[in-house]
C-alpha positions as CSV (number, residue, x, y, z in Angstrom):
1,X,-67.1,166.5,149.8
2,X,-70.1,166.2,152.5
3,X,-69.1,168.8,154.5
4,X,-71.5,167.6,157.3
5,X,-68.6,165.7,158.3
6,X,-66.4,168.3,159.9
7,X,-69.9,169.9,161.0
8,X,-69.7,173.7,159.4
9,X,-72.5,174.4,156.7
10,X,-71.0,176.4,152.9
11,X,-72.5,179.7,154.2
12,X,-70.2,179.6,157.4
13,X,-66.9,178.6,155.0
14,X,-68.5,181.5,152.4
15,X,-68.3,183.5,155.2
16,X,-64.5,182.7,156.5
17,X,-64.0,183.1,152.7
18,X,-64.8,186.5,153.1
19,X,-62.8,187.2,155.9
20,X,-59.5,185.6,154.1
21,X,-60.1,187.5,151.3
22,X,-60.2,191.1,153.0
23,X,-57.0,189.9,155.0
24,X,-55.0,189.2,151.5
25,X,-56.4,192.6,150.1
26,X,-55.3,194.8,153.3
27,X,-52.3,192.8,154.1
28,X,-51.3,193.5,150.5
29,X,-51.7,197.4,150.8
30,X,-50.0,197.0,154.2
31,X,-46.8,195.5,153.1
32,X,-46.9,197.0,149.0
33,X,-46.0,200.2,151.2
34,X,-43.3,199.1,153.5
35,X,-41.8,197.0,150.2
36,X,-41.6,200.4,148.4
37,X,-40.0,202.3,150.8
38,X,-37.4,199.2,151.7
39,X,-36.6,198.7,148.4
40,X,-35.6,202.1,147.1
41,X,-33.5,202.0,150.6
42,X,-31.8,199.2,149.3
43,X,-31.5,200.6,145.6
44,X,-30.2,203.9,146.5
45,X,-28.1,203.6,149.4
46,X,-26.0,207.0,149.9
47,X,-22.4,206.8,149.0
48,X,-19.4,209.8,150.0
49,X,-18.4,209.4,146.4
50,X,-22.0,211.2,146.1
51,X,-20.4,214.5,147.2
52,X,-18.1,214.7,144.1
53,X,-18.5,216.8,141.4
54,X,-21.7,218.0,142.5
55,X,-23.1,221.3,141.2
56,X,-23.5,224.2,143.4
57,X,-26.3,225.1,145.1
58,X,-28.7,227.4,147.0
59,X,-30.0,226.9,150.7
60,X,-33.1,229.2,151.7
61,X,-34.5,229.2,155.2
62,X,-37.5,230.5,155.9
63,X,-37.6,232.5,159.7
64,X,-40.3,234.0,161.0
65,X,-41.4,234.8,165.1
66,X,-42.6,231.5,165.3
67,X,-39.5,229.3,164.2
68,X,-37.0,232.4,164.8
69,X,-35.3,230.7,168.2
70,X,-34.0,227.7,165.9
71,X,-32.1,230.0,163.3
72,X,-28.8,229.8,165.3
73,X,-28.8,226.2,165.0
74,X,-30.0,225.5,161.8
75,X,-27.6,227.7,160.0
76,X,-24.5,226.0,162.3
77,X,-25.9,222.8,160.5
78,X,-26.2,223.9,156.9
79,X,-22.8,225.4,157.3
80,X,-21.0,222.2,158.5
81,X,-22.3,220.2,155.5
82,X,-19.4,218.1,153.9
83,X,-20.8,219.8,150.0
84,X,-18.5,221.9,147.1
85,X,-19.9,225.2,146.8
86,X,-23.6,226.0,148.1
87,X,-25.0,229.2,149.7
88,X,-27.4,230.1,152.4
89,X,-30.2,232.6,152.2
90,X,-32.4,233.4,155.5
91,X,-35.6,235.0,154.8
92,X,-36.8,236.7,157.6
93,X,-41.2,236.8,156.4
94,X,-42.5,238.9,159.4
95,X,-39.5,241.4,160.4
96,X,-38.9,239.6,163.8
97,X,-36.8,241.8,165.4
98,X,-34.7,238.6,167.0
99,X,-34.2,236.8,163.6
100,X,-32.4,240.4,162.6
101,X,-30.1,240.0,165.2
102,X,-29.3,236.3,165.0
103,X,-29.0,237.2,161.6
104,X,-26.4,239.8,162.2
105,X,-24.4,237.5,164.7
106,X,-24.6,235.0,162.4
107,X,-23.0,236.9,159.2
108,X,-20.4,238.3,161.7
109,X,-19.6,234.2,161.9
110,X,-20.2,233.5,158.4
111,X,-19.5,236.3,156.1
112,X,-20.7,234.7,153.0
113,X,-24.4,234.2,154.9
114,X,-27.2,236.3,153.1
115,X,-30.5,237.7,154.0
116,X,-33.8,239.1,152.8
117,X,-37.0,240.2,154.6
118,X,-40.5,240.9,154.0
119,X,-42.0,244.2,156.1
120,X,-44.3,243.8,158.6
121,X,-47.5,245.1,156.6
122,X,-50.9,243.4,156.8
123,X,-51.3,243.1,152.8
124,X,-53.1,240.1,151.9
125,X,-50.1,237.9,150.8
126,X,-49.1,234.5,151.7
127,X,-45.9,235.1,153.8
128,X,-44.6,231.4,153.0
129,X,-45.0,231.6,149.5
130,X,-44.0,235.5,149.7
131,X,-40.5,234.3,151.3
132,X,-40.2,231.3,148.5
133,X,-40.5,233.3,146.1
134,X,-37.9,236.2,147.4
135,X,-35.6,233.3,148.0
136,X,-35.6,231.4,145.1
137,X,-35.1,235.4,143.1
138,X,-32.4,236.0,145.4
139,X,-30.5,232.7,145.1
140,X,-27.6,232.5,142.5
141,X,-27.6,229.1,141.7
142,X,-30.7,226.9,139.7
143,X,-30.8,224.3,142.2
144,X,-32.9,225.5,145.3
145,X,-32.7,223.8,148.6
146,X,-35.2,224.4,151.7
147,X,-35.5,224.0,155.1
148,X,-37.1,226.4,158.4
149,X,-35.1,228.0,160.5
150,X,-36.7,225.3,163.0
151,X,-35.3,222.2,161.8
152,X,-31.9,221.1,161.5
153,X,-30.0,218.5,159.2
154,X,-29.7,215.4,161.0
155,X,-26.5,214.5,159.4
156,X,-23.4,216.2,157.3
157,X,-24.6,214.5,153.9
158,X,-27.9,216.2,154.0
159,X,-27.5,218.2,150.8
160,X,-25.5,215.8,148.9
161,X,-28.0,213.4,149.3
162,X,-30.9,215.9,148.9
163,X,-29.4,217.2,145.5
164,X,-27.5,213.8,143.9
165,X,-30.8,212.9,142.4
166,X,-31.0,216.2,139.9
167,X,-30.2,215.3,136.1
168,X,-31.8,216.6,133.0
169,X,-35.1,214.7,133.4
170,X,-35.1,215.2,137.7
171,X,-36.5,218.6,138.5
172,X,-38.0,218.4,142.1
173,X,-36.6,216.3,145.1
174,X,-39.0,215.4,148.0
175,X,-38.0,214.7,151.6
176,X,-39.4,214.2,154.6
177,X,-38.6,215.5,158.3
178,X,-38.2,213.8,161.8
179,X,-39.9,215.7,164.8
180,X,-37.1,216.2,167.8
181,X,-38.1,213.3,170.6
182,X,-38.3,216.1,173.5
183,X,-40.7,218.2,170.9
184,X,-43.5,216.2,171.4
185,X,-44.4,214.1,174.7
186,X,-47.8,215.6,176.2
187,X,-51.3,214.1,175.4
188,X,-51.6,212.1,172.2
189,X,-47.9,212.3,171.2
190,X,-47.7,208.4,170.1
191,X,-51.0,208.5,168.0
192,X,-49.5,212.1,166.0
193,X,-45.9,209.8,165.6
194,X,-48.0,207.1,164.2
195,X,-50.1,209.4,162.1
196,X,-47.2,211.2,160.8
197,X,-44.9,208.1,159.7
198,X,-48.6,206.8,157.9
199,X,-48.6,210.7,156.2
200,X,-45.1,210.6,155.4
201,X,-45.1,207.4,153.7
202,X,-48.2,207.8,151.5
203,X,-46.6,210.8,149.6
204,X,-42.8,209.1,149.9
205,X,-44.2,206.1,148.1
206,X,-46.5,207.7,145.9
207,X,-43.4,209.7,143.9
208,X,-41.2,206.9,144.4
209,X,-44.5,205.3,142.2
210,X,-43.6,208.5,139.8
211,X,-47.4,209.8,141.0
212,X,-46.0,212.4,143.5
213,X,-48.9,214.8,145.0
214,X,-46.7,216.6,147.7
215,X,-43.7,217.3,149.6
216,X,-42.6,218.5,152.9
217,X,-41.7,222.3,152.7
218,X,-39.2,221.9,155.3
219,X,-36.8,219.3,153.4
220,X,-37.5,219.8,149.8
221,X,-35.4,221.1,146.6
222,X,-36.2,222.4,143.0
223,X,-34.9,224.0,140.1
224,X,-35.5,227.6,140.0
225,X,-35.7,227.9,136.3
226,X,-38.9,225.3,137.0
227,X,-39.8,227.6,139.4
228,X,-40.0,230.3,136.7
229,X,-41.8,228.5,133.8
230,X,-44.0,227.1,136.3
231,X,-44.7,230.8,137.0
232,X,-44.1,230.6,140.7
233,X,-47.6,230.1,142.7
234,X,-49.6,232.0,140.0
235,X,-52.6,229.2,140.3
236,X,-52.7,229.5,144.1
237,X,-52.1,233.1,144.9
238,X,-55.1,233.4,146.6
239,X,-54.3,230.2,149.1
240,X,-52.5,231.0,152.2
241,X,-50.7,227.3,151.7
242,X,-50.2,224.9,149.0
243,X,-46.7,225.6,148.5
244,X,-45.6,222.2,149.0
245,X,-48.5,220.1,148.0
246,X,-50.5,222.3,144.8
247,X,-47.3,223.3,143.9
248,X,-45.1,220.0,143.9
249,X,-48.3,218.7,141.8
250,X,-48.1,221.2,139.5
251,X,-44.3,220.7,139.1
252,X,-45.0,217.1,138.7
253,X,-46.1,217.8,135.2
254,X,-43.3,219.8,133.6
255,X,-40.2,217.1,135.4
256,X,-39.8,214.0,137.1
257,X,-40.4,214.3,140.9
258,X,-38.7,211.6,142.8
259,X,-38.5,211.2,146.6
260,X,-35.3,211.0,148.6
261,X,-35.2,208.9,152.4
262,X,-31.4,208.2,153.0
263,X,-30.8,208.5,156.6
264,X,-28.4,211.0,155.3
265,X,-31.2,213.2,154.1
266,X,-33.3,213.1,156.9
267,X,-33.9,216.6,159.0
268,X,-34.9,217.1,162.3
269,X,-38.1,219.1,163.0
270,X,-38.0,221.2,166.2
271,X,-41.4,223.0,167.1
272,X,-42.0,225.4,169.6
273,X,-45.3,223.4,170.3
274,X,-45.3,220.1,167.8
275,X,-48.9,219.2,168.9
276,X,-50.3,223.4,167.6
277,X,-48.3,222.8,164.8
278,X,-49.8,219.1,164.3
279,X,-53.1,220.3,164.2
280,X,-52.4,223.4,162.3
281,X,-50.7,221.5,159.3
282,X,-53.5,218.8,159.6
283,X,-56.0,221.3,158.9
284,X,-54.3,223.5,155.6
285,X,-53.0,220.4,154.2
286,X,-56.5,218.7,153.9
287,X,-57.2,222.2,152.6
288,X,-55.4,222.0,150.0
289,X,-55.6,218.8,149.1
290,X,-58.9,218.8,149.3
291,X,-58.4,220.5,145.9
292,X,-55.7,217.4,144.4
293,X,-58.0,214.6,145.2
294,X,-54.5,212.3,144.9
295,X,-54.7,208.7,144.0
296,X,-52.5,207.6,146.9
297,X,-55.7,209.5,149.3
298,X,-58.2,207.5,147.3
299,X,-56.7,204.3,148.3
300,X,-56.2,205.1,151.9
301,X,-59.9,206.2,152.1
302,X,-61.3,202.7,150.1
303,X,-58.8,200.7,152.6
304,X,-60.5,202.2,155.6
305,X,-64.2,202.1,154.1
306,X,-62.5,197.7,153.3
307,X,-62.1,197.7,156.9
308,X,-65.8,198.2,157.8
309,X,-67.5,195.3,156.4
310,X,-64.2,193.3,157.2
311,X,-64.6,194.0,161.0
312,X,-68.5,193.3,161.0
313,X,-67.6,190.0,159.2
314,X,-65.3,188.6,161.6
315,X,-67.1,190.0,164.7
316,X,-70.5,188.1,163.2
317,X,-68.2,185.3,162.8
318,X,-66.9,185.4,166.3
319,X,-71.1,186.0,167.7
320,X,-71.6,183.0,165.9
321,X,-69.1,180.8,167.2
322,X,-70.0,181.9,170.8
323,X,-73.8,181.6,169.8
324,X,-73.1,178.0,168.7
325,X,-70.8,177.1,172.0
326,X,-73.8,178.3,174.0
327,X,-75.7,175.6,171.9
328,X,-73.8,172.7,173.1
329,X,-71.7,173.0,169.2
330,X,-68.2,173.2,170.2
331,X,-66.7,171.8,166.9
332,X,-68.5,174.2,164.8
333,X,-67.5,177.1,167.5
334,X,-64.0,175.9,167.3
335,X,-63.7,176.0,163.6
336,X,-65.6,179.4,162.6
337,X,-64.6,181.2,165.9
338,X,-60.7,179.9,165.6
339,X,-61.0,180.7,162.1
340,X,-61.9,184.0,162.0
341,X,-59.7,185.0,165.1
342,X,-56.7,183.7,163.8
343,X,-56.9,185.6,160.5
344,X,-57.5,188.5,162.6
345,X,-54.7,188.7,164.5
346,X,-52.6,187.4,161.6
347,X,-54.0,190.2,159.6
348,X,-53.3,192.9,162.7
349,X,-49.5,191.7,163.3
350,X,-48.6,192.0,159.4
351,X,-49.9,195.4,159.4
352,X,-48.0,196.8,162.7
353,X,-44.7,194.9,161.6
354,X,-45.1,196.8,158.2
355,X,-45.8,199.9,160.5
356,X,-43.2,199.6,162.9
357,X,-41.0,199.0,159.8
358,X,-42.1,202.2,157.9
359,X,-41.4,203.8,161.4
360,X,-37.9,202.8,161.2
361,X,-37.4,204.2,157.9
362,X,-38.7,207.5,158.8
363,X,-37.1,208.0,162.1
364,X,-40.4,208.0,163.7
365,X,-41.5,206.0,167.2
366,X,-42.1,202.8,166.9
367,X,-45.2,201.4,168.2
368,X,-46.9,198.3,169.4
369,X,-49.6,197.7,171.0
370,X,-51.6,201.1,170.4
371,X,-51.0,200.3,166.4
372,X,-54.5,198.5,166.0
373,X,-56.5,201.1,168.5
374,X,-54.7,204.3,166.2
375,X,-55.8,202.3,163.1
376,X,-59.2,201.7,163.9
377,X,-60.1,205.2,164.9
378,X,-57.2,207.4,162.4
379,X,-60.3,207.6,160.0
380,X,-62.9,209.4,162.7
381,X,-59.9,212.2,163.6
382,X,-59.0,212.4,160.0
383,X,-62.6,213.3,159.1
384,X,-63.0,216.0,162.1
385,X,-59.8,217.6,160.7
386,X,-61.7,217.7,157.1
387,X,-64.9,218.9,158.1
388,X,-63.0,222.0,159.9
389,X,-60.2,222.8,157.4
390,X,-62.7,224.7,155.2
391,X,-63.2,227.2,158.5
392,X,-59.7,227.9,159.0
393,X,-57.8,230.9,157.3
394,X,-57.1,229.5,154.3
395,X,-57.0,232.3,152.1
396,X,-55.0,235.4,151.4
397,X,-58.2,237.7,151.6
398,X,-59.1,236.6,155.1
């Protein structure tokens, strides 16, 4: 074919060659994502009929100063759930004298409520894992349900669809948690919704993949006899954290780990200060998984390094068509510029409809227009957090 005739040269279509074939590769990542998380939706729709016959379990919620003012309601929650028989267990980690008395209060509401504490001593423990690991002794049933004293279940069903996964090859459920709209609207609260739904999908999809790496300690369930041949945190004493992310890893090989994202399991996560929090769980959880190294991380990191020659492609394309305008060269302007403009912004409207999507799964905001600016500079932020994580008090001895 004399390709002299539509006036572009075989570097220039070598070139929009290029650019098509980075589209394909990042529109596939985009969508395999949003296709996971839609289809186990449509596989495992919650049913009532779920709430029969289920086995009992144990609810521990962890309290501390910080998440203390939420107790009230979170109990209230856990205690309207439409389940058999299931317990609750509040562990108080720091002796907050407030979580004492809405624990007392409480108990005069619900007798059956029980409670544990750790004293206020400055050994060099990890209080989370501390409190796991008195609630998960002090529960009476093998199945082991948690949540803070912060969040709250969004809906009645939230432990029948948390624990209708467990069977004799299912040993750990993950789930994921919703931040409260009023929780979070100062500076930079639609970038940390759209970071957040991207986080929470990675680790949902991984496990529904059967490579889970993580959970979310607020909305998560195990057996406790796992617990105990796993020998609790034994391999991570000496991390402050890890308890949801090391851990769930090192569950991952003794049992199946699979990932639950009903609308029925979904809990509500209400922060004193979300943004603090943000930032604080940004920087232990890169911590930590600094030391996993998951596959799921591997291919968000080689997607963003794609991204780099793909936008220097298109944007030399683009030069080039404005280059050959400027030289009287319309046709040849027309057809590179058009080209590589067009899979561009096809390219950037598949991935924020698969966002936006993924954001509707996960309760999250759903964005538009700042979906392409949050893309392009999630990888510079993400990279500050990592370079400061290892200065942070990440261990026990600090």
């Amino acid at each position: 074919m004399d390709l002299s005739i539509i006036n572009i040269s075989i570097e220039e279509l070598c070139g929009l060659g290029v650019v098509a074939l980075l589209v394909v590769v990042q529109c596939f990542y985009s969508l395999r994502r949003k296709l996971c998380l839609r289809n186990w939706l449509k596989r495992n729709r919650f049913s009532t009929e779920d709430v029969v016959e289920q086995a009992p379990v144990s609810v521990v919620v962890f309290a501390n100063r910080e998440n203390g003012e939420g107790l009230t309601d979170c109990v209230h929650a856990i205690m309207n759930q439409h389940y058999g028989e299931f317990e609750v267990i509040v562990v108080n980690a720091d002796s907050a004298s407030y979580v004492d008395d809405a624990v007392t209060l409480l108990t005069m509401e619900f007798p059956g409520l029980r409670s544990t504490f750790i004293p206020d001593t400055n050994c060099n423990v990890s209080l989370r894992k501390l409190s796991t690991m008195l609630g998960v002794k002090a529960a009476k049933h093998d199945v082991v349900v948690f949540i803070d004293a912060d969040c709250r279940p969004a809906s009645p069903y939230w432990l029948a669809s948390m624990t209708r996964h467990f069977d004799d090859s299912v040993g750990v459920v993950v789930g994921f948690t919703a931040v409260d709209d009023g929780c979070d609207s100062g500076f930079g609260h639609r970038y940390r919704a759209f970071d957040t739904a991207l986080e929470n999908s990675q680790y949902l999809a991984a496990a529904i993949r059967g490579n889970a790496y993580r959970g979310n300690r607020c909305n998560m369930a195990y057996r406790k006899s796992l617990f105990f041949k796993n020998k609790g945190f034994s391999e991570t004493m000496n991390l402050k954290y890890g308890d949801d992310d090391l851990f769930v890893a090192e569950l991952a090989r003794l049992t199946d780990v699979v990932a639950e994202i009903s609308p029925e399991s979904i809990v509500i996560s209400k922060p004193r200060d979300y943004r603090v929090a943000y930032e604080f769980g940004k920087y232990h959880r890169y911590f930590t998984q600094s030391k996993l190294r998951p596959a799921a991380e591997a291919w968000s990191v080689a997607m963003s390094l794609v991204r780099v020659p793909y936008l220097l492609v298109v944007a030399a394309a683009i030069a080039w068509a404005v280059w050959c305008a400027v030289g009287g060269d319309y046709v040849r302007a027309a057809i590179v510029g058009g080209s590589a403009l067009a899979l561009y912004i096809t390219e950037q409207l598949i991935y924020i409809f698969a966002q936006r999507k993924i954001s509707s799964i996960l309760s999250c905001k759903k964005l538009f227009f700042t979906i392409p600016i949050f893309r392009l500079i999630r990888p510079y932020i993400n990279f500050s957090f990592k370079a400061r994580a290892s200065h942070v008090d990440n261990y026990t001895w600090q």
